[in-house]
C-alpha positions in Angstrom: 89.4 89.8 128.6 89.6 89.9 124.5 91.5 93.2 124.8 94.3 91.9 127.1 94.8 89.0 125.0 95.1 90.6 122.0 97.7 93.5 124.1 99.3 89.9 125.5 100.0 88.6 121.4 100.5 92.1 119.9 103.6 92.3 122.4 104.8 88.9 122.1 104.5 89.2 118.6 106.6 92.8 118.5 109.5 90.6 120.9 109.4 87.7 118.0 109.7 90.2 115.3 112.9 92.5 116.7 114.4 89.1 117.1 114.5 88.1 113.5 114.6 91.4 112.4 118.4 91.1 115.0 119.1 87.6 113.3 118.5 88.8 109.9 121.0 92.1 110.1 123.5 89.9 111.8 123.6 87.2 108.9 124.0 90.2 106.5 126.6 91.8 108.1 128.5 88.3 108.9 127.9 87.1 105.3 129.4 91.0 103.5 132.9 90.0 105.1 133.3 86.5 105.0 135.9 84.8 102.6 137.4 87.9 101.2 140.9 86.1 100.6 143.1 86.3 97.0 143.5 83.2 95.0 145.7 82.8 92.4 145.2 79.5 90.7 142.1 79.5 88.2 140.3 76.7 90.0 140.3 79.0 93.5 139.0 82.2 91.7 136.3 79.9 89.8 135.4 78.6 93.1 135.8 82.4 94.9 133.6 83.4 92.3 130.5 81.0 92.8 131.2 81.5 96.4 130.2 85.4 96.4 127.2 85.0 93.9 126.0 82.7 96.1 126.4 85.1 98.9 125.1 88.1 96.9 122.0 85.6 96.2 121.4 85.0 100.0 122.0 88.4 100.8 119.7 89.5 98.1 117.1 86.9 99.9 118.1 88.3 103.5 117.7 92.1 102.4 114.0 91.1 100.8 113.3 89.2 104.0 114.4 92.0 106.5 112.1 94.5 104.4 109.3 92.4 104.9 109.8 92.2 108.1 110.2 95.1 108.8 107.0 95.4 107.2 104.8 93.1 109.6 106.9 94.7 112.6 105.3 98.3 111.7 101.9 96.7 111.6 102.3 95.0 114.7 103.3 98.0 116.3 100.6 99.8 114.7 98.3 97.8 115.9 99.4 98.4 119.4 99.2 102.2 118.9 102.6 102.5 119.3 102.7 104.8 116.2 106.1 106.2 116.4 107.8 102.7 116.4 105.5 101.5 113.4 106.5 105.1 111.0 110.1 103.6 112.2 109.9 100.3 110.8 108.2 101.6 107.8 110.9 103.7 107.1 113.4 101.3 107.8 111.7 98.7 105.1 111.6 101.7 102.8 115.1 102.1 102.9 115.7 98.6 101.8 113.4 98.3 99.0 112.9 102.1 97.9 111.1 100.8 94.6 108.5 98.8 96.5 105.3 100.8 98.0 104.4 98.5 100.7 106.0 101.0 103.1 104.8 104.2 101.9 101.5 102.3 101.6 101.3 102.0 105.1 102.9 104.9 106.1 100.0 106.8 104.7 97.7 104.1 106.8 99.7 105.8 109.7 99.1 109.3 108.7 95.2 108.3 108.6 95.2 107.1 112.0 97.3 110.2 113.1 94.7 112.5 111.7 97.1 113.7 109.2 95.1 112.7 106.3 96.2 115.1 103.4 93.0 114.6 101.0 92.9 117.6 99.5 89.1 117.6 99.6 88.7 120.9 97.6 
């Protein structure tokens, strides 16, 4: 039925996401090392230069992306009441963008479905 389908998609979708999530900490890690060399003529260090802003840039737009999907990862694995793995991935994006409250957003979501709810209801 319904419920099967939506187990079916909510475990397809978790596959999909730990993919990217693979692809995305493999580009950072291939793009931290890459062209490291010394140049000694102006024209090489002007060009060395605009090289690693433009890899600061896209690993500045890989870092964002990863968070994010780290993000929909947790939800999806929320979803699927696999709570333990979604608190992971929350913390995981958390770590990546500690400024941001997306994570700790939804790790309090978490904590409500846990029963942990904290309200202080004096």
């Amino acid at each position: 039925g319904a419920g099967g389908a939506l187990e079916t998609f909510l475990g397809e979708a978790c596959v999909l996401y730990e993919y990217l999530v693979e692809k995305y900490q493999q580009m950072l890690v291939a793009g931290g090392g890459a062209n490291r060399g010394q140049s000694h003529s102006q024209s090489q260090s002007q060009s060395q230069s605009q090289s690693q802003f433009h890899r600061r840039s896209a690993s500045g737009g890989l870092v964002a992306g990863l968070h994010r999907l780290l993000l929909h990862h947790g939800d999806l694995k929320r979803y699927s009441r696999l709570h333990a793995a979604s608190e992971a991935s929350y913390l995981r994006s958390s770590k990546l963008a500690p400024g941001r409250g997306n994570p700790y957003n939804q790790l309090a979501v978490l904590s409500q479905l846990r029963g942990g709810g904290g309200g202080g209801g004096n």
